[in-house]
VMD Tcl script that draws the C-alpha trace (Angstrom):
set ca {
  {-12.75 -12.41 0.95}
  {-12.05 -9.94 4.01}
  {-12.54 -11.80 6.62}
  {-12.84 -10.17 10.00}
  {-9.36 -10.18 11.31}
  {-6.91 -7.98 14.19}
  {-5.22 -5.70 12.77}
  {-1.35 -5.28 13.04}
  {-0.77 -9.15 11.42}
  {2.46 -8.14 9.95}
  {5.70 -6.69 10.75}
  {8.54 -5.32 8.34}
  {12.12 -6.32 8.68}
  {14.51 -3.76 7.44}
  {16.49 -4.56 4.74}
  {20.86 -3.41 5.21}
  {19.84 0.28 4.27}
  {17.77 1.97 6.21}
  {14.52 4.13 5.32}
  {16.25 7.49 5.70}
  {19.41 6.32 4.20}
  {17.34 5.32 0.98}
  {15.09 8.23 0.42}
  {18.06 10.21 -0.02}
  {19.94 7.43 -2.69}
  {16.70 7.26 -4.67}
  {17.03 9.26 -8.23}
  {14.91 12.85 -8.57}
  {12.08 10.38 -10.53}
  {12.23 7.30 -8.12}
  {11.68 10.40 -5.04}
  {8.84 11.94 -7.35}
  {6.83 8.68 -7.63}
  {7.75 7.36 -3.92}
  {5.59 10.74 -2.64}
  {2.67 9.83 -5.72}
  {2.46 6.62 -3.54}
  {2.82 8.70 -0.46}
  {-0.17 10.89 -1.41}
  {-2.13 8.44 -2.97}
  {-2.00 5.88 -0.46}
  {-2.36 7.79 3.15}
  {-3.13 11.06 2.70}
  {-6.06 10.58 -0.26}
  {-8.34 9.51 1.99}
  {-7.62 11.42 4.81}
  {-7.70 14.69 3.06}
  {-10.59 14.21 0.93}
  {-8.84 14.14 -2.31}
  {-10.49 13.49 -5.51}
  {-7.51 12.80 -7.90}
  {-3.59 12.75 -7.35}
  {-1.13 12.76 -10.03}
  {2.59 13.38 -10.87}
  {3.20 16.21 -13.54}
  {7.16 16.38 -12.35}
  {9.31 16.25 -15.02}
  {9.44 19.08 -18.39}
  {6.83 21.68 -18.19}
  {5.28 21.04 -14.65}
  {5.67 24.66 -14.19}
  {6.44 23.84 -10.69}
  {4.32 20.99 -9.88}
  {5.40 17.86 -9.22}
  {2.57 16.07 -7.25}
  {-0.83 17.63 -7.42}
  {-3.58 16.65 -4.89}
  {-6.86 18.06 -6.11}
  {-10.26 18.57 -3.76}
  {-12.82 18.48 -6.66}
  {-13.04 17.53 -9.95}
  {-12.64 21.19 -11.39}
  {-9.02 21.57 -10.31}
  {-9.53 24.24 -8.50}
  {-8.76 23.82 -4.71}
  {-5.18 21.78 -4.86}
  {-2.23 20.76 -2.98}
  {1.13 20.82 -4.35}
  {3.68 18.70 -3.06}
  {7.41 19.46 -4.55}
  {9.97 17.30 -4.63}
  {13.62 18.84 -4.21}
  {16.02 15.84 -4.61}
  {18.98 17.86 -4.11}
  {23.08 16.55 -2.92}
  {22.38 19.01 -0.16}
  {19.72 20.35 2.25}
  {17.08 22.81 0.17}
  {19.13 26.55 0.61}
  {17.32 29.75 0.75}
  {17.90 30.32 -3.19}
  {16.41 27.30 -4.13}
  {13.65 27.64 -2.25}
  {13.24 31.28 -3.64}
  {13.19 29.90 -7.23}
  {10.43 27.81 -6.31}
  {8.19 29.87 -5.39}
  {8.74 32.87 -7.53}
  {8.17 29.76 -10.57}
  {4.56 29.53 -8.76}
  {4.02 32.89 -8.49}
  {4.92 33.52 -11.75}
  {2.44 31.03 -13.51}
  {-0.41 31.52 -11.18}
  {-0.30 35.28 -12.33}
  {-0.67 34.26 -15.76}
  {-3.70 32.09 -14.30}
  {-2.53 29.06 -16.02}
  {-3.55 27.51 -12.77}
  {-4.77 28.60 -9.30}
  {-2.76 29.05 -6.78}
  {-2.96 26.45 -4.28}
  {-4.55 25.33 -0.89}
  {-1.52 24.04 0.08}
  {2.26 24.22 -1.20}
  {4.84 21.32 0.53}
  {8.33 21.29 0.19}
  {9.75 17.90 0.23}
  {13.54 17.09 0.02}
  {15.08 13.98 1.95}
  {18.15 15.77 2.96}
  {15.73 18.51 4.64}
  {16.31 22.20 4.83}
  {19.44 24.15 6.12}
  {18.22 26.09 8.89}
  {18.17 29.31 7.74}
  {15.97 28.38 5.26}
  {13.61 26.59 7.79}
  {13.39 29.82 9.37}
  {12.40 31.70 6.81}
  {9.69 29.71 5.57}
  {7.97 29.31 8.95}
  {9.40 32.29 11.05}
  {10.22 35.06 8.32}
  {7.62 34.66 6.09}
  {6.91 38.54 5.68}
  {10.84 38.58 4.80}
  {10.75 36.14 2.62}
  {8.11 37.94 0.28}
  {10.04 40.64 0.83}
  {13.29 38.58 -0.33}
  {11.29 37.29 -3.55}
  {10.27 40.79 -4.67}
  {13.05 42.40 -4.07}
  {15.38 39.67 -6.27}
  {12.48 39.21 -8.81}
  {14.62 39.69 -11.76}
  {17.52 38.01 -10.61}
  {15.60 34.90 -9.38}
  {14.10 34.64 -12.32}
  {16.68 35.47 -15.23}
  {17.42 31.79 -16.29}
  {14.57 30.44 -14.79}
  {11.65 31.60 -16.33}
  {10.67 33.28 -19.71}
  {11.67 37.28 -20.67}
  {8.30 37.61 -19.62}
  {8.79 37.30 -16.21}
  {11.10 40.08 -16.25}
  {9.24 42.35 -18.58}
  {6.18 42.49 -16.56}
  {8.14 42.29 -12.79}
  {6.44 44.73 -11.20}
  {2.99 43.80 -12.07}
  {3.94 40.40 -10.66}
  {5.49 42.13 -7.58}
  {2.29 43.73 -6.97}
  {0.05 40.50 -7.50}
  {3.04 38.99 -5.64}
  {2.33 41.42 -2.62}
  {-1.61 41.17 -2.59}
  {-2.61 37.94 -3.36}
  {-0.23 35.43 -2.68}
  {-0.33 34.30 1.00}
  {3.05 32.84 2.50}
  {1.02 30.83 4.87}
  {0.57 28.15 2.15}
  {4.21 27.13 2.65}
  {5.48 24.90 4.34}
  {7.90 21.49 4.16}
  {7.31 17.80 5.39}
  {10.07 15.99 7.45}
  {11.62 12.59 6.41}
  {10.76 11.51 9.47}
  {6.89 11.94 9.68}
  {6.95 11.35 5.96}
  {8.40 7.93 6.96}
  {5.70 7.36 9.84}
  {2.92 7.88 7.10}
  {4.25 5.98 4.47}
  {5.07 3.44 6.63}
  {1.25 2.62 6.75}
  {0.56 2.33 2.83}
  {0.88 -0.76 1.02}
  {3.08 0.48 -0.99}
  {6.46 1.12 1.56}
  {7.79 -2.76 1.61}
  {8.06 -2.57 -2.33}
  {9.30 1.18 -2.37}
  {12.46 0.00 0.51}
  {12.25 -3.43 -0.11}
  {11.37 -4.45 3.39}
  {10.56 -8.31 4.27}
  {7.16 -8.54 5.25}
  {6.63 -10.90 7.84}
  {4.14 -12.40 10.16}
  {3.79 -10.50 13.71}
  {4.89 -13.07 15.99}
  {3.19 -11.75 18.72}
  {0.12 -12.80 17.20}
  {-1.55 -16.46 17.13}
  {-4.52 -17.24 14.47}
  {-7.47 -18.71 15.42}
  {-10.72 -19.69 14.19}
  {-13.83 -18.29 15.68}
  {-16.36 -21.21 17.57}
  {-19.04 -20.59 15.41}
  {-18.85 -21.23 12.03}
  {-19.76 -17.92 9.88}
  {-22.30 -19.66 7.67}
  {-21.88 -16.61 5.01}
  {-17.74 -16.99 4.42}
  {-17.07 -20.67 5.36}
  {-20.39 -23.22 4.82}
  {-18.47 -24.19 1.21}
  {-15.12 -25.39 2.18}
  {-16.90 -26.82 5.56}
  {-19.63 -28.65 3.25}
  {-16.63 -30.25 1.43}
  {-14.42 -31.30 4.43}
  {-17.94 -32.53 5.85}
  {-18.77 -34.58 2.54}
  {-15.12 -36.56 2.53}
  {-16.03 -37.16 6.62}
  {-19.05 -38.70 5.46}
  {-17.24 -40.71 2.58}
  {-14.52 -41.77 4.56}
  {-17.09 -43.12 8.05}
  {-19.73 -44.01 4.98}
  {-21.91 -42.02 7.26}
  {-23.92 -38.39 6.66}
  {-22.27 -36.52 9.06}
  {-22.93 -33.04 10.12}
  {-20.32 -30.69 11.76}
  {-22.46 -29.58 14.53}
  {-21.50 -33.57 16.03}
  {-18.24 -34.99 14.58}
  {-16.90 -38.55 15.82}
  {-13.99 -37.90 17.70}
  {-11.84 -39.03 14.90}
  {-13.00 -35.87 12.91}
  {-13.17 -33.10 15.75}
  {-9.48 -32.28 16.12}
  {-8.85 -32.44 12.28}
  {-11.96 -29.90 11.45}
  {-10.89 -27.88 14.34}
  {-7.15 -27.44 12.52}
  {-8.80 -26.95 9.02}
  {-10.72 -24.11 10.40}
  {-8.09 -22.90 11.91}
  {-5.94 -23.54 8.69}
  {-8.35 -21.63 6.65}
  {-7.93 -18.43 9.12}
  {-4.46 -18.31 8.69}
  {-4.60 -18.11 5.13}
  {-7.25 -15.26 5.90}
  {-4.57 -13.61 7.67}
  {-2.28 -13.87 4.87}
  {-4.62 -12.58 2.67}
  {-5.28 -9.54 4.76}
  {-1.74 -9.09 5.24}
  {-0.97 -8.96 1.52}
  {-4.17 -6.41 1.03}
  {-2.55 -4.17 4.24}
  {1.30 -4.31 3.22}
  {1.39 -4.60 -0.85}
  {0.69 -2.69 -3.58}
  {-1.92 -5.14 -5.38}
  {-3.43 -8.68 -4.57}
  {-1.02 -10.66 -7.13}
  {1.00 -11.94 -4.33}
  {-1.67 -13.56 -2.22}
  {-3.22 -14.55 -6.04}
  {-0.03 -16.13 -6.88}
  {0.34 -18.28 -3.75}
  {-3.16 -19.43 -4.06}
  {-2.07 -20.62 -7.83}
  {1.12 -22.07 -6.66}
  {-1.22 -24.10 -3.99}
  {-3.27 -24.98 -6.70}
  {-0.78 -26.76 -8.99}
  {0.83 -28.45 -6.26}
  {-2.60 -30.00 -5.84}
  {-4.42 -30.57 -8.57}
  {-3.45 -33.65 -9.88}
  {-4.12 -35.04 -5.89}
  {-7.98 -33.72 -6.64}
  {-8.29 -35.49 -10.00}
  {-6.43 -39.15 -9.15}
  {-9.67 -40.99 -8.92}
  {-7.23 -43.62 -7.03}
  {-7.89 -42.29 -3.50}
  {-10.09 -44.50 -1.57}
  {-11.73 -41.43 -0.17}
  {-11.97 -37.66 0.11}
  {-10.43 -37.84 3.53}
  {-7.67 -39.29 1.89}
  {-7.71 -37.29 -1.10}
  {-7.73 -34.01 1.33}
  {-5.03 -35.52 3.70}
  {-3.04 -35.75 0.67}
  {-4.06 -32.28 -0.73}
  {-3.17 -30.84 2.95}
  {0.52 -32.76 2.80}
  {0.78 -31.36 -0.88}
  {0.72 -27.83 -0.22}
  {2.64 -27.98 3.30}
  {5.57 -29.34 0.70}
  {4.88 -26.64 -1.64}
  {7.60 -23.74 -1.97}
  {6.90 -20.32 -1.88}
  {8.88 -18.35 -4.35}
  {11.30 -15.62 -2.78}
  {10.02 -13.27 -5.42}
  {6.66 -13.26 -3.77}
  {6.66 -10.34 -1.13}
  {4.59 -12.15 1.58}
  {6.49 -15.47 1.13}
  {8.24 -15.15 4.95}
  {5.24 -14.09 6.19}
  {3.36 -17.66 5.00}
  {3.25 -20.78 7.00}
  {2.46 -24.29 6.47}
  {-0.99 -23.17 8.34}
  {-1.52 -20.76 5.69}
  {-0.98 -23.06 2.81}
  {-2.85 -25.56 3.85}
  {-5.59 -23.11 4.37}
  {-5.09 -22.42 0.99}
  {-6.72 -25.50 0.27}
  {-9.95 -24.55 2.02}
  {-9.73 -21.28 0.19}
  {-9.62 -22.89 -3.23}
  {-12.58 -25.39 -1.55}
  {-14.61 -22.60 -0.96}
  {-14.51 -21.30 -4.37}
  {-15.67 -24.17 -5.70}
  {-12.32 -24.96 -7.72}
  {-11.05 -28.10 -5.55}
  {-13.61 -30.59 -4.20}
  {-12.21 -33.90 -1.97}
  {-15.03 -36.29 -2.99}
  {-16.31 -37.27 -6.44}
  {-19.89 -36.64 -5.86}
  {-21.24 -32.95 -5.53}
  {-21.58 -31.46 -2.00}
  {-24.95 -31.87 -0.23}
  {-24.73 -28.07 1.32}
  {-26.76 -29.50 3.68}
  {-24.01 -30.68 6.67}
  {-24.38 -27.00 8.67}
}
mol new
graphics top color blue
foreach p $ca { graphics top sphere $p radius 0.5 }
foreach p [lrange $ca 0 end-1] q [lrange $ca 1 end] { graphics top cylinder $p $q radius 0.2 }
display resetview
């Protein structure tokens, strides 16, 4: 529904293993798809990109995550992934790049915009140093080895026709395209996808530094519904038309906590949108709601729909959240009985027998 809400409603718990200590136990695939996520969920946006995909794996010829500008292919990012027992070495990185070089001079793809090393146990230093402080050396390095860089690598091609890769080596490809990414900032970004509590299995939870609230006014565009319904069972319940610009007093304090109710299952909802992959947890909890409900709704042996809701509201406090939901610490009994409201406003729970007036605000 995206309901205007602060920012920063959730918090992650770290599981026994922490983020750095898991990148590096992940397997070479597990890594590969943990930076597709990586790509696709912080920097796509940021950078403009039109498409990201993962070719890793048997005849990638080098490229494991692409990141591509437009839809011709043509201006890219490549993002490798070098799950290695060990820091990247100078040789490995070597192999790397003489792989690009080697199929961007047979133009079975352009070379680059960008080309980012990425390996969870980092570099050794001397290979740090040469790919931001020796970059003229490492060329150098790479043309200079060609042949024996490339001997099990790459096909007898690449050694038949070294040196006219070692001169398109030395003319066109530019050294400043290289560079790595750090666990650490790599961490800080992914950190804010909504894919990093499945990806470490962190416990999303509610930021208790922050209290819910409803708004004073109602927002006649995201709430009149689920207020004409808790109106209507008012009205049943004091036989009165009531309108919830003046509630009795008996009323006032319980519409005020509904609202408020209905809020903090916004929350959770925005929550599930800003820390997990897909919607199917806040979609689950809203069916889980439902059941526990339902048959409250339909027993025509309420006297009212105050009672009926009452009933609805006790119903869902009492209902348990599976632990295979991810946002299941981070709901309350707020939350689910805002569910309520939430399943009121859609029109698929109604407290009294009659059809809504809409005409209470």
């Amino acid at each position: 529904m995206g309901y205007d809400l602060v920012d920063n409603l959730h918090i992650y718990q770290r599981s026994d293993i922490t983020e750095d200590n898991a990148l590096k136990i992940f397997s070479p695939d597990e890594y590969e798809e943990v930076i597709l996520d990586w790509v696709e969920g912080y920097l796509k946006k940021r950078l403009s990109y039109v498409d990201v995909e993962r070719l890793g794996g048997k005849g990638d010829k080098g490229r494991d995550v692409i990141a591509t500008y437009d839809k011709a292919r043509l201006k890219w990012d490549n993002y490798q992934c070098k799950h290695y027992a060990a820091a990247l070495n100078d040789n490995d990185l070597k192999k790397e790049i003489a792989k690009l070089c080697f199929y961007t001079f047979k133009k079975e793809y352009p070379l680059p915009q960008n080309y980012y090393f990425l390996a969870p146990k980092g570099l050794q230093p001397s290979t740090h140093d040469l790919i931001y402080y020796k970059k003229t050396e490492l060329k150098e390095q790479i043309i200079r080895d060609w042949s024996k860089l490339v001997k099990s690598l790459l096909p007898k091609e690449a050694i038949t026709k070294a040196s006219d890769i070692q001169s398109y080596i030395e003319s066109e490809v530019d050294f400043n395209i290289f560079s790595h990414m750090s666990s650490t900032t790599f961490l800080e970004q992914f950190r804010q996808t909504n894919y990093f509590a499945y990806r470490f299995k962190q416990r999303i939870k509610m930021n208790p530094d922050i209290k819910i609230s409803a708004p004073e006014q109602i927002d006649l565009k995201k709430e009149k519904t689920y207020v004409d319904h808790i109106i209507d069972a008012y009205s049943e319940n004091s036989k009165t038309k009531l309108d919830a610009d003046n509630l009795p007093e008996k009323y006032d304090n319980h519409f005020k906590r509904q609202r408020r109710f209905f809020y903090c299952a916004a929350a959770t909802e925005k929550i599930t949108r800003d820390a997990c992959r897909n919607e199917k947890p806040f979609t689950d909890l809203k069916e889980d709601i439902y059941n526990s409900i339902i048959d409250t709704v339909e027993d025509e042996s309420h006297a009212d729909g105050y009672q009926r809701l009452n009933q609805c509201l006790s119903n869902a406090r009492s209902c348990h959240v599976s632990h295979s939901n991810e946002i299941h610490e981070a709901v309350d009994n707020s939350a689910q009985q805002g569910i309520c409201h939430y399943l009121a406003n859609e029109n698929k729970v109604k407290w009294t027998k009659r059809q809504g007036s809409n005409e209470h605000i």
